[in-house]
C-alpha positions in Angstrom: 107.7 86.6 153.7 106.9 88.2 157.3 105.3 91.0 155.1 103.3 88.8 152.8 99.9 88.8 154.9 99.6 92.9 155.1 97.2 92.3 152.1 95.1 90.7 154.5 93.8 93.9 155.6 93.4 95.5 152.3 92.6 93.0 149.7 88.7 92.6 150.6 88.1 96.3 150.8 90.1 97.0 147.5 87.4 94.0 145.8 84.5 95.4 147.6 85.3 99.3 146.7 85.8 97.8 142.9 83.0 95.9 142.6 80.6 98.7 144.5 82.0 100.7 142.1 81.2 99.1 139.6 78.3 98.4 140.1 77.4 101.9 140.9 78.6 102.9 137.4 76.7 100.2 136.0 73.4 101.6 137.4 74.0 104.9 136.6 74.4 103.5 132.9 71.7 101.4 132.6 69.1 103.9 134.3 70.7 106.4 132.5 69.9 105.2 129.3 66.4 103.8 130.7 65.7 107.6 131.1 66.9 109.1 127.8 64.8 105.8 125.8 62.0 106.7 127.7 62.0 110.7 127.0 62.0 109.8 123.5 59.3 107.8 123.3 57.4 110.7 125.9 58.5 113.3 123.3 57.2 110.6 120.4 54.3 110.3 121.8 53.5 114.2 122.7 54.1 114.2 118.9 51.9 111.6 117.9 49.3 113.3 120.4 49.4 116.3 118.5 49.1 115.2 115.3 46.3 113.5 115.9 44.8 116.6 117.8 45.4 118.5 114.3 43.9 115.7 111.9 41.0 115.8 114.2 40.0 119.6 114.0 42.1 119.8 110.5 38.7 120.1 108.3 36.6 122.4 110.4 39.7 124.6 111.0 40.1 124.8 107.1 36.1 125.5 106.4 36.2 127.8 108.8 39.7 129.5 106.7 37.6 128.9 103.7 34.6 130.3 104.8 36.3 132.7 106.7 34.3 132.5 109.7 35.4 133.9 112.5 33.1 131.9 114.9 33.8 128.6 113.8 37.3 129.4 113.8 37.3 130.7 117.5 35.1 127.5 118.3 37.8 125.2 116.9 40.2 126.7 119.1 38.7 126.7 121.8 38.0 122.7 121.7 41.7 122.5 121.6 42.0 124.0 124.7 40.3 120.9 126.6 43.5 119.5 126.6 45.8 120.3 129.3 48.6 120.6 127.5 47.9 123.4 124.7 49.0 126.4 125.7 48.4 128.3 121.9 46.4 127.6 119.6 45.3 130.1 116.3 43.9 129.8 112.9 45.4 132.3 110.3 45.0 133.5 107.1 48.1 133.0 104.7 49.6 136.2 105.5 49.6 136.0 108.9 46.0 137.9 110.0 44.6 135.5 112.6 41.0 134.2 112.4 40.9 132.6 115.6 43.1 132.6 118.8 43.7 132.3 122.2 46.5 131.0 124.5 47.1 130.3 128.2 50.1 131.4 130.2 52.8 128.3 130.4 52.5 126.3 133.9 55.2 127.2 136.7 57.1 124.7 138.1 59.9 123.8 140.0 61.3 120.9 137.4 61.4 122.8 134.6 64.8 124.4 134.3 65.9 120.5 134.2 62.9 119.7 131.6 62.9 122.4 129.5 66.6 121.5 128.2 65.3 118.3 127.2 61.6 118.8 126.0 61.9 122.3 125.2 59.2 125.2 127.1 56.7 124.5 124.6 56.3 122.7 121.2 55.0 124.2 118.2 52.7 122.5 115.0 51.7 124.4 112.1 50.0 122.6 109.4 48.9 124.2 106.3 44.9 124.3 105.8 44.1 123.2 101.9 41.1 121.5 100.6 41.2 118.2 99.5 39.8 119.1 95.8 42.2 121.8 95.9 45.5 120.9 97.0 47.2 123.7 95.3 45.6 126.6 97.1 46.7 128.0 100.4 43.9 129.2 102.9 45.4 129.4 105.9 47.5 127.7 108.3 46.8 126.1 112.1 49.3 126.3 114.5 48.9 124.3 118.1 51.6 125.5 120.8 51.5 122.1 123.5 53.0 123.3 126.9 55.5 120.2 127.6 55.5 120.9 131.3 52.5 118.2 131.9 54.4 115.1 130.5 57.4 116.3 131.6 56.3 116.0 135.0 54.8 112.2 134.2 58.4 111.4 132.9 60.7 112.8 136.4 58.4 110.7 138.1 59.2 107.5 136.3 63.0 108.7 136.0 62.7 109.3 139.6 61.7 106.0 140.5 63.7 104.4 137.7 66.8 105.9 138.7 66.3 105.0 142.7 65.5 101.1 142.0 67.8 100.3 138.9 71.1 101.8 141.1 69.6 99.9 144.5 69.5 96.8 142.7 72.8 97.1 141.1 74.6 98.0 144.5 72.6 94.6 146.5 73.7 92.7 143.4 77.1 93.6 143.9 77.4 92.6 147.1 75.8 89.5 146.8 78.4 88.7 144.5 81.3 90.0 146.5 80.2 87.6 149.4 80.6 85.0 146.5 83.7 85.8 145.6 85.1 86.2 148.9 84.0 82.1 149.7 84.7 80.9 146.4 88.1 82.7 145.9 89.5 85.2 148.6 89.2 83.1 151.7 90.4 79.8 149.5 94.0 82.1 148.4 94.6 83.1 151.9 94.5 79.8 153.2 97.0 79.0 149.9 99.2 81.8 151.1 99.5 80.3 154.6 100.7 77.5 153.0 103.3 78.7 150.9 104.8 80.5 153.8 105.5 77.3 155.4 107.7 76.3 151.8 111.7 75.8 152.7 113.1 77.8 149.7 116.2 75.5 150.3 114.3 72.6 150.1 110.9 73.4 147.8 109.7 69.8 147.8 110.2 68.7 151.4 107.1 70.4 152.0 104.0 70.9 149.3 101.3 73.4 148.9 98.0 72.0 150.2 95.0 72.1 148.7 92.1 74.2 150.2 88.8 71.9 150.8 86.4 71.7 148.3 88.5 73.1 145.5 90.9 69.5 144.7 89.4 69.6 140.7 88.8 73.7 139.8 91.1 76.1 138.3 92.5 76.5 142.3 93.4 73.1 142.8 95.1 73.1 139.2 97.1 75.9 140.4 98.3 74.5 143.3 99.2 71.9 141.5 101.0 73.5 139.1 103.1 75.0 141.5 103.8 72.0 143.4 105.0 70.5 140.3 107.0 73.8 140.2 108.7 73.3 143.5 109.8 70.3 142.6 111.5 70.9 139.5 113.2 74.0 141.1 116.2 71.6 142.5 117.4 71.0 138.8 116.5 74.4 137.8 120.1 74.6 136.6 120.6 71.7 134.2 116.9 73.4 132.5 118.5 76.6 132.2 121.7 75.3 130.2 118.9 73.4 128.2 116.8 76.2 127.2 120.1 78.5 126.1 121.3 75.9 123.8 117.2 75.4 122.5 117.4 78.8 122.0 120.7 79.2 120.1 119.2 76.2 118.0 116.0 78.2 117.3 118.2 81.8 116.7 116.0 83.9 114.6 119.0 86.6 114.0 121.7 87.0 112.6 124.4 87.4 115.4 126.5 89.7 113.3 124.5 92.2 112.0 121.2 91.7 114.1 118.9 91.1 110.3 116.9 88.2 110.2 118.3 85.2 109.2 117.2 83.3 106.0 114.4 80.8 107.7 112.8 84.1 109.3 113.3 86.0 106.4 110.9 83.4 104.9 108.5 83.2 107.1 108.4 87.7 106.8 108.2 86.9 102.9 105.6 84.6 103.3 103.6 87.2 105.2 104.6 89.8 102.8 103.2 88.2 99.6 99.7 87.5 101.2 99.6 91.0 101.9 100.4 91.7 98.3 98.0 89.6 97.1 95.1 90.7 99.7 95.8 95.1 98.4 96.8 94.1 94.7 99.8 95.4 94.6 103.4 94.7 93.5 106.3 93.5 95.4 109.7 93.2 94.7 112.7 91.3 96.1 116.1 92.6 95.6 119.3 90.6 96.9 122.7 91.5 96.3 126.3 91.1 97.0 129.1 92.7 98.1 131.9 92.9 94.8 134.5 91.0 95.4 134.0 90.9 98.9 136.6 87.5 99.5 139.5 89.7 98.6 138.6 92.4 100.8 138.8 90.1 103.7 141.8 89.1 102.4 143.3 92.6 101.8 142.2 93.9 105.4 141.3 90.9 107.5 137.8 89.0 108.4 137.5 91.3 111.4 137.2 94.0 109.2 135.1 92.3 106.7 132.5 91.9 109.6 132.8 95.6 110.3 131.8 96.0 107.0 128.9 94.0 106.7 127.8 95.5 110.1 127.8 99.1 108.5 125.9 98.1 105.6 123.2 96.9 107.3 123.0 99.6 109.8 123.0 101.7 106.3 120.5 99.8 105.2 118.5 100.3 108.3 118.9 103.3 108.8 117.7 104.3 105.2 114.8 101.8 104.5 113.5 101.2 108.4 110.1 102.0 107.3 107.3 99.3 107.1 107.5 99.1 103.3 110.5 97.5 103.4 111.9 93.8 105.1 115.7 93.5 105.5 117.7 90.3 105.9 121.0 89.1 105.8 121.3 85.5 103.7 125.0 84.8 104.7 128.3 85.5 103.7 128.0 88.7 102.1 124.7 88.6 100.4 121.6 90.8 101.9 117.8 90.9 100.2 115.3 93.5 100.2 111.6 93.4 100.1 110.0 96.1 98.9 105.8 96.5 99.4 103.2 98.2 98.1 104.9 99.3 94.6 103.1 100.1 91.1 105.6 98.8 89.0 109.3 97.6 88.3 110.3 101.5 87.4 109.9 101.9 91.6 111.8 99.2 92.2 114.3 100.2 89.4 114.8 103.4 91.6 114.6 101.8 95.2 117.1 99.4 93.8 119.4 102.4 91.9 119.9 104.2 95.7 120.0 101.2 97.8 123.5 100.5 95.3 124.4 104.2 96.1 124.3 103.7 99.8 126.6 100.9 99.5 129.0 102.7 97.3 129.7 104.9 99.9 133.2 104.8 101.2 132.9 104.1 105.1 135.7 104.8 107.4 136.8 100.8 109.3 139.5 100.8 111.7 140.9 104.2 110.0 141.1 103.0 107.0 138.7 104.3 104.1 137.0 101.3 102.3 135.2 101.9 98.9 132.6 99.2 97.5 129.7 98.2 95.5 127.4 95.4 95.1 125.6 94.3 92.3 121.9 93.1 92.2 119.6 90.7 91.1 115.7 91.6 91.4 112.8 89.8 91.0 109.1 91.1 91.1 105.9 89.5 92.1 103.5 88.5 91.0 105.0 89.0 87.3 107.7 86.8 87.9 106.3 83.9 90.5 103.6 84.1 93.3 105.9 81.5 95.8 108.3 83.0 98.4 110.9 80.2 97.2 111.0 80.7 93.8 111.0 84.0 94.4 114.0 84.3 96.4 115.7 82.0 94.2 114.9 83.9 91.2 116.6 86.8 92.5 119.5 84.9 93.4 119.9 83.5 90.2 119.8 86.9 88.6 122.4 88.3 91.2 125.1 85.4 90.3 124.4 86.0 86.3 124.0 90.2 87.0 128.1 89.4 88.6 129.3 87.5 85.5 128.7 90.6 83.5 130.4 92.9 85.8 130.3 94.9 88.5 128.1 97.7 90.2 124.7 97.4 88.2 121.2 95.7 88.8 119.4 93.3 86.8 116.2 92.0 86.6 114.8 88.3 86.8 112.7 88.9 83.4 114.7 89.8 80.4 112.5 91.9 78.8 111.5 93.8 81.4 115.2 94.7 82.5 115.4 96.2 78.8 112.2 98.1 79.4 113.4 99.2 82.8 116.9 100.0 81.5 115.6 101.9 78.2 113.2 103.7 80.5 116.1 104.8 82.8 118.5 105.7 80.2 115.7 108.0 78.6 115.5 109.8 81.7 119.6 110.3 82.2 119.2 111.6 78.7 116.1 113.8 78.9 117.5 115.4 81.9 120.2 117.0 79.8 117.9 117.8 76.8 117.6 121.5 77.7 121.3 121.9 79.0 122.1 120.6 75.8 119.8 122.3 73.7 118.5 119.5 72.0 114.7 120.5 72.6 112.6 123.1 70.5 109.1 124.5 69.4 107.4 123.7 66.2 104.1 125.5 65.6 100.8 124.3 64.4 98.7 127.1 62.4 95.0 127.0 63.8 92.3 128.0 61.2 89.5 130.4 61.3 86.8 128.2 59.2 84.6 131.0 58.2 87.4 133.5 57.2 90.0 130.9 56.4 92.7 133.4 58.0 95.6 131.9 60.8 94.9 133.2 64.0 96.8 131.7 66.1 99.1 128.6 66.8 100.0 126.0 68.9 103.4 125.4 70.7 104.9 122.0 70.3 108.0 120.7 72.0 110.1 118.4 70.0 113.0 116.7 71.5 115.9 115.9 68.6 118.4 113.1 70.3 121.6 112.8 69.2 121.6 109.2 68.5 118.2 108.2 68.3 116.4 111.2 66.1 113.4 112.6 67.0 111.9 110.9 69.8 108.3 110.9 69.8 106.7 113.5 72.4 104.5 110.5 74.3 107.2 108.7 74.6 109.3 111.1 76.6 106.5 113.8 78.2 105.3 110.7 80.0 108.9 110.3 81.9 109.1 114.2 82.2 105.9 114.1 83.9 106.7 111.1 86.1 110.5 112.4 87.6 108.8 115.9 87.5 111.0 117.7 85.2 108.1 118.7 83.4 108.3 122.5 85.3 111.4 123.1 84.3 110.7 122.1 80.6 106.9 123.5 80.6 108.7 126.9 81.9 111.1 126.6 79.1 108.1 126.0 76.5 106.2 129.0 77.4 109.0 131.4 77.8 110.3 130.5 74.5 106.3 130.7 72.7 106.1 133.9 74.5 109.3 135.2 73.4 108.5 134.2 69.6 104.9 135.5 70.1 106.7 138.7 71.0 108.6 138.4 67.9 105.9 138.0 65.8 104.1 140.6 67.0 106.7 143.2 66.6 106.9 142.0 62.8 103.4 142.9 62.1 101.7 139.4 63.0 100.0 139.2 66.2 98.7 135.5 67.1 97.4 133.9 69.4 100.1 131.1 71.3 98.7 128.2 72.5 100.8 126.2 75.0 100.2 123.1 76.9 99.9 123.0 80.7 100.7 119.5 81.9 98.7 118.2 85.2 102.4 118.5 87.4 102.8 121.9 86.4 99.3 123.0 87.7 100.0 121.4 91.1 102.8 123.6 91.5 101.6 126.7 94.2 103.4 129.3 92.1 102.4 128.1 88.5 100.0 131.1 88.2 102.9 133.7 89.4 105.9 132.4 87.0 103.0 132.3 84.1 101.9 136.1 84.7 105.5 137.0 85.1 106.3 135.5 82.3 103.8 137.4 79.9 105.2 140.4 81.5 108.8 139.9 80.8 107.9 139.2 77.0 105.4 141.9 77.1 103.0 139.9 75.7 99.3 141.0 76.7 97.2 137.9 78.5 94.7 137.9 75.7 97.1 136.7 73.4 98.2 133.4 75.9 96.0 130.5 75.4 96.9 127.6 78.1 95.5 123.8 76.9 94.6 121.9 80.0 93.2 118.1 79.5 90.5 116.8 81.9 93.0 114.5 83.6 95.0 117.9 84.7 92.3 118.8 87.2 91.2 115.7 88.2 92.8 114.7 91.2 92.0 118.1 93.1 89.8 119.9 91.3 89.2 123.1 93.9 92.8 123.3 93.8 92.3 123.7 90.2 89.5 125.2 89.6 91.3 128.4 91.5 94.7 128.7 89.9 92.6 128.5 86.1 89.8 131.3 87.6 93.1 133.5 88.3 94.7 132.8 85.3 91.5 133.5 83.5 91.3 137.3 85.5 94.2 138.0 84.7 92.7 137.7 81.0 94.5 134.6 79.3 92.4 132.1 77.4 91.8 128.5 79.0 91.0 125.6 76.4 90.5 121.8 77.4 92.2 119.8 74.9 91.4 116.3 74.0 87.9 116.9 74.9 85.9 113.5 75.2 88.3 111.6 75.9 88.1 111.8 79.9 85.7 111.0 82.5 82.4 113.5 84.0 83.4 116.0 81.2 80.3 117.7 81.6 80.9 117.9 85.5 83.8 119.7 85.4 83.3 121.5 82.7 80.6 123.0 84.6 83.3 124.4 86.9 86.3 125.5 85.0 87.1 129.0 83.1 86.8 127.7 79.9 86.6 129.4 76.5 87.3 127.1 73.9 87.0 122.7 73.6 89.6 120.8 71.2 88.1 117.7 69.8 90.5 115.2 70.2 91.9 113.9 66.6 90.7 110.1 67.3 87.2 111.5 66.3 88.0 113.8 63.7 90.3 110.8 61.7 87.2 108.7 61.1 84.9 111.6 60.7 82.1 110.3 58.0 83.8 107.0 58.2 82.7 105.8 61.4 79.4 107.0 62.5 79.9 106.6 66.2 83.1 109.2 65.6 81.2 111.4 63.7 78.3 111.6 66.4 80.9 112.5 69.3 82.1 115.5 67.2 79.0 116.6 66.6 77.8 116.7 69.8 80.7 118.3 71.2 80.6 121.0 68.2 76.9 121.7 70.0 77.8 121.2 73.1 80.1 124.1 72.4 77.5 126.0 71.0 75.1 125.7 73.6 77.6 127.2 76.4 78.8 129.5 73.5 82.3 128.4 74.0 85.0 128.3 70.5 85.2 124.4 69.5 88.6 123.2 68.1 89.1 120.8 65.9 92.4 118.4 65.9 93.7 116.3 63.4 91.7 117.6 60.5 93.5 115.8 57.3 91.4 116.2 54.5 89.0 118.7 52.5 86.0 116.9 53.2 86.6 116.9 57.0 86.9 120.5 56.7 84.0 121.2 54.9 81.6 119.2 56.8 83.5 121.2 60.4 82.9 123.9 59.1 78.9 123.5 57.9 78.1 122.3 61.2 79.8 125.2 62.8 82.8 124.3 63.8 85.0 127.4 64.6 88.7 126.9 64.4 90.2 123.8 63.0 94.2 122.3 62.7 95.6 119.3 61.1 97.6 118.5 58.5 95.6 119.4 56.1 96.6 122.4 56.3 100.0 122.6 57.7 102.0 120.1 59.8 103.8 121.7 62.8 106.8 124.1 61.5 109.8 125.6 62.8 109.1 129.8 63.1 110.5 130.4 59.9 108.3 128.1 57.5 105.8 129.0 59.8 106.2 132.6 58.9 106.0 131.2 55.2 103.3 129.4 55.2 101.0 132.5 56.6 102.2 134.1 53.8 101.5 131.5 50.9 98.4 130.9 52.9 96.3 134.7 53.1 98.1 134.5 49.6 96.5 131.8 48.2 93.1 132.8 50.4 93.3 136.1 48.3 93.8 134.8 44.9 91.2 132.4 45.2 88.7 134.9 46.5 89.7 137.1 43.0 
């Protein structure tokens, strides 16, 4: 305490230095900013100025353009130069040949290396000179050059002056209300310090804090109050303290175990959680699950290793999911949830759920002994399944206890249909990721049709995936799931190799087509999708002109310029870009526009109802002219029936495909059909 009062000496400078300071700053600012709002309105107004200058001598100046007279002209110049300011001033003809000039050398003077910067040396006007009658005829222009230096010495005066009074009046302000402050607050606290020095620390509330005059009902007299009241509960400061510990082991938020949130937090973090669903639109899902069996592992190694064990898992489960998309708490017993934010749908949480059951599966290493596990899950999605944290919880729950009656090491989910979805959906991808290992994938090929010449020139590669239990499995039910887990590379690099090996083998047979394969919107986002293409063509040696690559509007979408450049290079390189399903996207003029493209597919939806349903039938047709107008090949899908093709083909549809003339075919009835088809071409021509 002998110490205490050093700040004596120090505490009224330190205010005084701040608030000088500050207020020094303050003025600065504000005449700062006084300043640069009043050389705007200077430099508005030297605008304004000269534009009215101009509108004044506008007509004469353009008679005397008109009339080219040269004595006029001069005369209208020289009126300019009654003002101070004009430092050039000229009346030309449009190609530069003045009619009337002069100028004036710009003033010198001592400011202006500070006004230039700020009002520039000189400003120039140049108005064109046209007759009202004849707007559309140039005679001349009139250019005024205004020498700023005049108003930019009317404007450092003011900034002079404004500067010099706004900063003196900040800086007496400021002291005026330091002097306040020291009466009203510095002076009152020493006198409080005094009094606290004379405070036995043995005995606190022998001896109070008094109250400085004048201040018994303001904020200082409440303080000294308070700390009077303070002092006097300091004696049973003891008893309070053993009070507050057993509040706050009442009022634990934690588990003490495994340092999760307990279930009433976790509540309160769920209730949080959903609103912030609800507020982005998004889904959320809450996952708890148990530990299999977990009573006789405590009986098999004992409950102190049991806790080990549910301490690993959650520092597991920390360690893997610790970002802010995730909440982690521990319900009791063995039973944990997770809440997972900011999810499209239950196939994320299907995956989120799949690896947090891996990283409990795990053997861990407790008290050197290795202990294997696993848990098994119940999840439950919002807002699908309910929009209250309650019900929520206790539909997961529910699903965890009825997930554990049918065994062990799986996840289910609260809705039963959408656990079938999600489980079909899963299963699909275990089995489509050993489609190609298994080689239970292959090409059919689609003849395209030259309408005018009715001769094949060219097909289009389509991948068909033959389970071994469930048949053929539709290609938009599984290209969808390819395209999602990204094993669409691997099988799109599959697809072309193998059309560009049987182009090869066509070729070499005396039938050189055209190939045609699909280029999915994953596969383009791949950096080196233009490299394993070209290298592909060469390994086959299959020339580029002979590749065409279908690309749908959705492919280039998301980053067009990203796009846009790997389809120009592919298109150097000479291989033939088509957008299929044309019409079916969004802007398709705008990026059309843009992309390397030679040929537009109308999508089958308008060629099914072509003559049937007239809004179908306009769409084709536009597009077949739309095609025509950028002279680009037009495509048409789905063609089924003779009349379709005779009404493509009269309004000058190209290239058709469809059923109508062939269905997609393995390469040997593809080879047949080419046959029977130039065949029956030729017979029907004799």
């Amino acid at each position: 305490m002998q110490n205490s009062f050093e700040v004596e000496n120090h505490l009224g400078y330190r205010i005084l230095r701040w608030i000088l300071a500050v207020a020094l700053i303050s003025g600065l600012i504000v005449s700062t900013v006084q300043i640069i709002l009043d050389a705007r309105r200077v430099s508005g107004d030297l605008d304004h100025q000269s534009a009215q200058t101009i509108a004044m001598v506008k007509d004469a100046a353009t008679q005397a353009v008109f009339s080219i007279d040269t004595e006029l002209a001069q005369q209208v110049v020289d009126g300019l130069f009654a003002r101070e300011a004009v430092h050039v001033a000229r009346i030309t003809h449009p190609d530069g040949e003045p009619l009337g000039t002069r100028n004036r050398p710009l003033q010198q003077t001592a400011f202006r290396p500070l006004t230039d910067p700020i009002f520039n040396a000189e400003r120039i006007y140049r108005t064109p000179l046209v007759r009202e009658r004849d707007q559309s005829t140039l005679y001349g222009y009139l250019e005024v050059h205004y020498d700023t230096a005049p108003i930019a010495k009317n404007w450092l005066e003011r900034a002079t002056v404004t500067f010099a009074s706004v900063v003196a009046t900040a800086l007496i302000l400021g002291l005026v209300i330091y002097f306040v402050f020291h009466l009203l607050l510095t002076r009152p606290l020493l006198r409080i310090v005094h009094s606290l020095k004379q405070v036995n620390p043995v005995h606190p509330d022998d001896r109070l804090v008094a109250i400085p005059q004048g201040h018994q009902r303001d904020e200082l007299g409440l303080w000294v109050n308070a700390t009077n009241n303070l002092l006097v509960a300091i004696g049973d400061s003891q008893k309070r303290h053993r009070e507050a510990e057993d509040r706050v082991n009442r009022l634990s938020r934690y588990d003490q175990l495994t340092g999760l949130p307990s279930r009433d937090t976790f509540m309160e973090l769920l209730a949080r959680d959903i609103e912030e669903a609800k507020n982005r639109n998004s889904v959320l899902s809450l996952s708890v699950f148990g530990i299999d069996d977990f009573k006789s592992i405590n009986e098999q190694c004992g409950f102190r290793t049991g806790d080990m064990i549910l301490q690993t898992v959650a520092d597991r489960l920390t360690s893997k999911l610790g970002s802010t998309r995730f909440t982690l708490a521990r319900l009791g017993s063995d039973q944990f949830v997770i809440v997972e934010k900011g999810l499209r749908d239950g196939f994320q949480a299907a995956d989120t759920a799949e690896r947090i059951l891996g990283y409990i599966s795990t053997p861990m290493m407790v008290e050197n002994q290795t202990v294997a596990m696993t848990a098994t899950m119940g999840v439950a999605l919002f807002p699908s399944d309910t929009n209250q944290p309650d019900r929520l919880l206790q539909s997961a729950e529910q699903t965890m206890t009825l997930a554990k009656q049918d065994g062990r090491n799986h996840l289910q989910f609260y809705v039963a249909s959408i656990d079938q979805e999600i489980r079909d959906r899963k299963q699909l991808e275990r089995d489509l990721s050993q489609a190609l290992s298994n080689h239970q994938l292959h090409l059919v090929y689609q003849p395209q049709i030259n309408l005018e010449n009715k001769r094949v020139i060219g097909a289009e590669a389509l991948l068909r995936w033959k389970h071994p239990t469930r048949g053929l499995v539709p290609p938009d039910d599984f290209i969808p799931v390819a395209e999602s887990n990204g094993s669409i590379v691997e099988i799109g690099q599959w697809v072309l190799d193998q059309a560009c090996w049987q182009a090869a083998r066509w070729a070499t047979e005396g039938t050189p087509l055209r190939i045609a394969v699909n280029l999915s919107a994953v596969q383009l986002r791949q950096q080196t999708i233009v490299d394993d293409i070209l290298k592909t063509l060469e390994r086959h040696s299959i020339p580029a002109g002979r590749l065409e690559l279908e690309v749908t509007e959705t492919s280039f979408m998301t980053n067009l310029s990203d796009a846009v450049e790997k389809l120009h290079r592919l298109h150097k390189a000479g291989i033939s870009i088509a957008v299929d399903d044309f019409g079916t996207g969004y802007s398709s003029l705008t990026y059309l526009k843009q992309m390397p493209v030679q040929h537009l597919k109308i999508d089958k939806q308008f060629i099914r109802d072509l003559l049937v349903n007239e809004e179908d039938t306009r769409i084709a047709n536009t597009i077949i002219d739309l095609g025509k107008s950028l002279n680009l090949s037009v495509v048409a899908e789905g063609v089924e029936t003779a009349e379709q093709e005779y009404y493509l083909s009269q309004r000058g549809c190209q290239l058709a495909q469809g059923y109508y003339f062939s269905k997609p075919l393995p390469p040997r009835e593809f080879e047949t059909f080419i046959t029977g088809f130039h065949q029956k071409i030729v017979e029907n021509n004799v």
